[in-house]
C-alpha positions in Angstrom: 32.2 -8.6 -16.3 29.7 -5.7 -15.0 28.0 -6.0 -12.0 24.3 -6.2 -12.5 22.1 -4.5 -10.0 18.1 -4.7 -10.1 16.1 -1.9 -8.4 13.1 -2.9 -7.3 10.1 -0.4 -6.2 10.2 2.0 -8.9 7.2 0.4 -11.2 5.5 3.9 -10.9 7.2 7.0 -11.3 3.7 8.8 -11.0 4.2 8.5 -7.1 6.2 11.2 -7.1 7.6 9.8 -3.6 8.8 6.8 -5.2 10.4 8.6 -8.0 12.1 11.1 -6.0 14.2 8.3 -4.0 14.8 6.3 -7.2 16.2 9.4 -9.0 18.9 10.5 -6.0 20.1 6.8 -5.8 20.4 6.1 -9.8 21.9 9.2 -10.7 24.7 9.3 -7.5 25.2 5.6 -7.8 25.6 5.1 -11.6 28.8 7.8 -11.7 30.5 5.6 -8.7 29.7 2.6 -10.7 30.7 2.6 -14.2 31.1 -0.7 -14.5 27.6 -1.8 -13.7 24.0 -2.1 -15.4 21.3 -1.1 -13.7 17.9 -2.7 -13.9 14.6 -1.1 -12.9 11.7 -3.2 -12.3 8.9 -1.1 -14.4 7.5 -1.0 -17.7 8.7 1.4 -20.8 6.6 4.5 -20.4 8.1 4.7 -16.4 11.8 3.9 -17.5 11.8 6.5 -19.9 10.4 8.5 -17.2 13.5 7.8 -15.2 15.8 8.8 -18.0 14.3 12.3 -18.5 14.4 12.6 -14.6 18.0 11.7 -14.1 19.7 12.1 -17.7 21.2 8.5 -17.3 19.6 7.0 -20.8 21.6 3.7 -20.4 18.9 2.3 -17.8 17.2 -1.0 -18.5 13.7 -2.4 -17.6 12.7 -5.7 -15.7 9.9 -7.5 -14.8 10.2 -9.3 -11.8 6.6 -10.9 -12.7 5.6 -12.2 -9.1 2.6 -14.5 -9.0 -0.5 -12.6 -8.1 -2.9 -15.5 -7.8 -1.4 -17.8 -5.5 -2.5 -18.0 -2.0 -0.1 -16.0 0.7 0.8 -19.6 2.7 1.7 -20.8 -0.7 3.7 -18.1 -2.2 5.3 -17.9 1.7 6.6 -21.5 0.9 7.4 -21.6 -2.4 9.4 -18.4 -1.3 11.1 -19.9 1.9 12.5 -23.0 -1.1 12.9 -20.6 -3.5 11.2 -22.9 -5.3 9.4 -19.3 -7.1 10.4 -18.9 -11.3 10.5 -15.4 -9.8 12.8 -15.3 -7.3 15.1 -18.2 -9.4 14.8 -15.4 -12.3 16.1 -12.7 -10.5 19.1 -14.9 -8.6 20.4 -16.3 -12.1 20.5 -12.8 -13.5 21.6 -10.4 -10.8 24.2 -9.7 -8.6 22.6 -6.9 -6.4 18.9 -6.7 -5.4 18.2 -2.9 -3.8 14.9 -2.4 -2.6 13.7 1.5 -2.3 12.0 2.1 1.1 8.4 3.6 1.7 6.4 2.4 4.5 5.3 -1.1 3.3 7.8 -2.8 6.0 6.4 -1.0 8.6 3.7 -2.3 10.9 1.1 -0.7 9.2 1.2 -3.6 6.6 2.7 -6.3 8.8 1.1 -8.7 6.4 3.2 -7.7 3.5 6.5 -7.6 4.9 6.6 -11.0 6.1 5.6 -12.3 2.5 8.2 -10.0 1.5 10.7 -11.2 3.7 10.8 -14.5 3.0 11.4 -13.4 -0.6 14.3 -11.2 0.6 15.6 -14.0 2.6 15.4 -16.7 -0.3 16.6 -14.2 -3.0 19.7 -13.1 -0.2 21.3 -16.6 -0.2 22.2 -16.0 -4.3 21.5 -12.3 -4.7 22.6 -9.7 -1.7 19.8 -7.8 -0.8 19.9 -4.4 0.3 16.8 -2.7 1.8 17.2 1.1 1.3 15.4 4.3 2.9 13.1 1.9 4.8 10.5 2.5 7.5 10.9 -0.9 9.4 8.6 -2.0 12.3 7.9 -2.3 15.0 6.1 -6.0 15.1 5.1 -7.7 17.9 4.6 -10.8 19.4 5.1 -13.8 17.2 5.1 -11.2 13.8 8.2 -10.0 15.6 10.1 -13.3 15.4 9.0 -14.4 11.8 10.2 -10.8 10.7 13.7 -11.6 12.5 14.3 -15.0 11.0 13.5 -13.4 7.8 15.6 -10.6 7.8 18.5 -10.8 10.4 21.0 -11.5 8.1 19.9 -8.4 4.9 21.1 -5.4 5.0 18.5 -2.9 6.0 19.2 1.2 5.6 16.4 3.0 7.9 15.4 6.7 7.3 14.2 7.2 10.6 15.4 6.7 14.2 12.4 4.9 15.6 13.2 2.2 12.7 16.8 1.9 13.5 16.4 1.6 17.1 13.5 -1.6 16.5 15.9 -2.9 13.9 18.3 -2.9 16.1 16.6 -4.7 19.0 15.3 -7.2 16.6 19.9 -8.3 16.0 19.7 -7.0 12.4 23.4 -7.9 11.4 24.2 -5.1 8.8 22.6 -2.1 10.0 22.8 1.6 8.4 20.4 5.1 10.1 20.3 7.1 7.6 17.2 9.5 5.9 14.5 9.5 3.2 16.6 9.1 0.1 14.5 12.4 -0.9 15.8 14.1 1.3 18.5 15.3 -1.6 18.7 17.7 -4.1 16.8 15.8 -7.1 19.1 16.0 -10.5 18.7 18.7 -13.0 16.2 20.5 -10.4 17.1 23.8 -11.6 16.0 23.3 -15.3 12.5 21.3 -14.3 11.9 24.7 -12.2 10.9 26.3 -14.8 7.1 25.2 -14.2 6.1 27.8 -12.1 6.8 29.8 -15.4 3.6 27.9 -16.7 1.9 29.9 -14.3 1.9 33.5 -13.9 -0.5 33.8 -11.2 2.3 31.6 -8.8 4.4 34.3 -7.3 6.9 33.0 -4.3 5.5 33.2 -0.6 2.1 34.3 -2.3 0.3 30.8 -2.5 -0.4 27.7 0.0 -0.4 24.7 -1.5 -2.5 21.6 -0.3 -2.0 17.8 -1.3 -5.1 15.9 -0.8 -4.3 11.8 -0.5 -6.0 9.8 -3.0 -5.7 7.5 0.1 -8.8 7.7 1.8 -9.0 4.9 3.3 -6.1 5.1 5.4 -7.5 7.8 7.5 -11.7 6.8 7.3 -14.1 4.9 6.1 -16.3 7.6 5.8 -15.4 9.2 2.0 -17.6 11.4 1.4 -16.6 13.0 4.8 -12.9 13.0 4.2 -13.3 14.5 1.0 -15.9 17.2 2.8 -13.6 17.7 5.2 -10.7 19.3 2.3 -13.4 21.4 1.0 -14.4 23.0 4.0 -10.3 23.7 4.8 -9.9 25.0 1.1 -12.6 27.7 2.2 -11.1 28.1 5.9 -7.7 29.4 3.8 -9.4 31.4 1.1 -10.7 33.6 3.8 -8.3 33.6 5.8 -5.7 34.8 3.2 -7.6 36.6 0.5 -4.7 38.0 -1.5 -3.3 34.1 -1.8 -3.7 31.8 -4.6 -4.0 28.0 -3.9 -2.5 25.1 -5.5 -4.1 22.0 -5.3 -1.7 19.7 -6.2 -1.7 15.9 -7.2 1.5 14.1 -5.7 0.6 10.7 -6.6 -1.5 10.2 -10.2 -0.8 6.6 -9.9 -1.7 3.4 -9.5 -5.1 4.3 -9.9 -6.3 3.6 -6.2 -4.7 5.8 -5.1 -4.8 8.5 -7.1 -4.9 11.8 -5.6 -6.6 13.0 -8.6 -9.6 11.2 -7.3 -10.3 13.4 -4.4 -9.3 16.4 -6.4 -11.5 16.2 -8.8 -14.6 15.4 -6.7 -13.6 18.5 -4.6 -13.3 20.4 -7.9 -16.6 19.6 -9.2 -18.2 20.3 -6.1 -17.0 24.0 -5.7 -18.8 27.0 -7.2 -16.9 29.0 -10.2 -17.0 31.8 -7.0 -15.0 29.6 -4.9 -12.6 28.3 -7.3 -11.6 31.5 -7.9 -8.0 31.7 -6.3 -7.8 28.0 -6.8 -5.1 26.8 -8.9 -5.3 22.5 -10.0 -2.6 21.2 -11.0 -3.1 17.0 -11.6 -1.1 16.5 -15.1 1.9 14.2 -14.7 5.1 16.1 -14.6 8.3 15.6 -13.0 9.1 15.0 -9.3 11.6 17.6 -9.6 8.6 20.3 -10.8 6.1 19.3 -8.1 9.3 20.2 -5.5 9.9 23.7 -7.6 6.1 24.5 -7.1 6.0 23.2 -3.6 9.3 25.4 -2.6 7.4 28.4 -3.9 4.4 28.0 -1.6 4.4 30.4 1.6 3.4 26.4 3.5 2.3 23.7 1.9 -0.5 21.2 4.0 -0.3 17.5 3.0 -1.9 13.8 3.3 1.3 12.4 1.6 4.2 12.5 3.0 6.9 13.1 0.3 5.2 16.2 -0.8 6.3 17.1 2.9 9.8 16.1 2.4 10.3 18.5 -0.8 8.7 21.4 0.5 11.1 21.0 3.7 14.1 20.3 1.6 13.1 23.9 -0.2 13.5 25.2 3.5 9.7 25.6 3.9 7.1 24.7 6.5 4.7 21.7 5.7 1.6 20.9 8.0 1.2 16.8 7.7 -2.1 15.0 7.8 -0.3 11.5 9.2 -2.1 8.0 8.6 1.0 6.0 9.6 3.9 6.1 11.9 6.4 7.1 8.8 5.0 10.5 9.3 6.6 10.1 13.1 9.7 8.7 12.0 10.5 11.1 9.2 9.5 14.1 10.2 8.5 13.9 14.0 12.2 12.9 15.1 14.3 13.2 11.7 13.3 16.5 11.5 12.6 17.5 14.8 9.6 18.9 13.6 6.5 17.0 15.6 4.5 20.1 16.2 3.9 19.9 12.5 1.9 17.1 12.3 -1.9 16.3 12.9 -2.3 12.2 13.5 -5.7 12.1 11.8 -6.5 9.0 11.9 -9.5 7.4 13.0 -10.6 10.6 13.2 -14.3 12.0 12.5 -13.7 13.9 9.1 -16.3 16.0 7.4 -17.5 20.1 7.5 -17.5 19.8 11.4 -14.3 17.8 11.5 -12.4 18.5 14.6 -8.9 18.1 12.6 -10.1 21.7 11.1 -9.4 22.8 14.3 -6.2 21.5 14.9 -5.0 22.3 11.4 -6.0 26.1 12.5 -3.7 26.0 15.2 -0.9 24.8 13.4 -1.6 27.4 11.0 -1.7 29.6 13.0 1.6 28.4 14.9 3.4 28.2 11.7 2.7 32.1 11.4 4.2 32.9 14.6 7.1 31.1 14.3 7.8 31.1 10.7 11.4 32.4 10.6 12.3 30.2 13.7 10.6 26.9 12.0 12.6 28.1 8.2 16.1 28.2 10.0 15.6 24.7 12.0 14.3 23.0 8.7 17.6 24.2 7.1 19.4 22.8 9.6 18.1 19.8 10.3 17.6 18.6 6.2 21.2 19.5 6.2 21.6 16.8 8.6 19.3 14.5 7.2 21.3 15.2 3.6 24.5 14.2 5.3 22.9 10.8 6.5 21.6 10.3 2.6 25.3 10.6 1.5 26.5 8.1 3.6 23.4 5.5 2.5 24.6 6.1 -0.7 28.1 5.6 -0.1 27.5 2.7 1.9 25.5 1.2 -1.1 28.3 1.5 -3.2 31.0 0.5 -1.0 28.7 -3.1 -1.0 28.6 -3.3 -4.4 32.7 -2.6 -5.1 33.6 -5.2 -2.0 31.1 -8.0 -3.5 33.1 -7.5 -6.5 36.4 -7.3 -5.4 35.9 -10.6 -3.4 34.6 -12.2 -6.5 37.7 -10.9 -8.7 
């Protein structure tokens, strides 16, 4: 009988984030697991997206069709009963539950996790639940000891060390540090980098690339400030490198708040043909693995999302992060050593006069001086973090082959 596994976190492949950690764990895990059927909570369009990405075409689709329109105290105690046709739907049908990490454990959405752990707890008692490549924490107070009923006794990965160490304090039984499940080579990267092909005015080291967030909100109220604020550095760099080009790249197309295609296109529109002269858009949907080809290429990349950060380290190059959250810490602060490369803008003032411009000059400008330093520690210290991904992934596996030796 095959083990049935259910992935959970994928529904859209147009984060390229997202993707990128789904792709590294399906394509190393199926190979290990040949007896197994792996299920991928997203619709058609995205699991065929998944297919192209990692080659495996024997991927199914789920819905996991959680009800939206009950009342949080509600769906908290239907959950806690597992009284949910949701949670009853995946325990009859799956053996494994693995949930891909981001950021919506941390405290930054405190609200969320503890919904979501008491469906992780109730799902756990039928279902083993393993939480992969998470940020986790830290909570306080009374959050802090709802979050450690629910989750003492699932298996939580971290991919950072602030995580493990509050996972840790909180008696989490089944513990694993590890990194960003990105942090990997993606499959078949070397045929998706053909983009840059598409391109002829992309030549390596010759371009900057910059990722504006379609999440705005995350870092100001103020919107027509924040998007001001991109502008104004867009025409900071143009001057300051005239022989450049510049990407302006969407990372995340979807859902649609927050699209980064938003911000790019108001930025777009509000430039002068003069001024998007060196300017290169790129906002179709392509593949993770060709956003990390035409991040690799850039001379430094400057980024509101995260992940975009994580490829263009993991192609050994320098990436200046706009943070909004403490993942941005975790990751890249003390994962990769790297905290002099990141600008904590929120609650910031943004617009023309913005004082992040400022501090995104100097870490330009540091990035210059130290650029073949800053290149050899990145390669370092993702090979590190690359070592750490193995063993998440082998540990993943080893859970799934004990669970079904015991059951044997």
């Amino acid at each position: 009988m095959k083990t049935r596994i259910l992935i959970t976190h994928i529904s859209q492949t147009l984060n390229y984030g997202s993707a990128m950690m789904a792709l590294n764990l399906i394509s190393r895990m199926k190979p290990l697991l040949p007896n197994s059927e792996i299920y991928c909570e997203c619709d058609d369009y995205h699991l065929d997206r998944l297919k192209v990405g990692t080659g495996i075409h024997d991927l199914k689709k789920f819905d996991a069709l959680f009800n939206t329109k009950l009342t949080p105290i509600t769906k908290v105690k239907r959950y806690i009963f597992g009284n949910d046709e949701s949670i009853k739907k995946i325990t009859d049908n799956f053996d494994f539950l693995i949930v891909l990490g981001g950021d919506d454990l941390s405290e930054t959405y405190k609200k969320g996790a503890l919904l979501k752990g008491s469906v992780y707890k109730s799902i756990n008692k039928k279902c083993k639940v393993i939480l992969a490549g998470q940020s986790f924490g830290p909570f306080f107070g009374s959050t802090r000891t709802m979050i450690r009923n629910f989750y003492k006794d699932i298996s939580i990965i971290t991919r950072d060390d602030n995580s493990f160490e509050f996972s840790k304090e909180l008696g989490i039984k089944k513990l694993v540090k590890s990194r960003d499940l990105a942090m990997m080579p993606l499959p078949h990267q070397q045929e998706f980098a053909k983009i840059v092909e598409d391109y002829s005015d992309l030549h390596p080291n010759k371009y900057i690339t910059m990722v504006p967030s379609g999440l705005w909100h995350k870092y100001t109220e103020d919107k027509e400030g924040y998007i001001d604020m991109w502008k104004q550095l867009i025409k900071n760099l143009t001057k300051r490198y005239p022989e450049f080009k510049f990407v302006i790249l969407g990372h995340v197309l979807g859902p649609a708040k927050s699209d980064d295609r938003f911000v790019i296109k108001e930025i777009e529109k509000s430039m002068s043909s003069t001024e998007r002269e060196n300017l290169i858009f790129i906002t179709e949907t392509i593949q993770p693995a060709e956003a990390r080809q035409i991040l690799g290429g850039s001379f430094m990349v400057i980024t509101g999302r995260m992940h975009a950060a994580v490829s263009t380290f993991f192609m050994r190059k320098p990436a200046i992060s706009l943070a909004y959250s403490e993942k941005y810490a975790g990751v890249i602060g003390r994962g990769l050593e790297l905290p002099d490369l990141i600008v904590e803008s929120r609650n910031q003032t943004w617009g023309k006069q913005s004082p992040l411009l400022e501090e995104v000059d100097k870490k330009i400008t540091y990035v210059e001086k130290n650029y073949k330093e800053l290149t050899k520690k990145i390669d370092i210290k993702v090979a590190e973090c690359t070592a750490l991904v193995e063993d998440q992934i082998n540990f993943i596996v080893s859970e799934i082959l004990q669970c079904k030796k015991k059951s044997a």
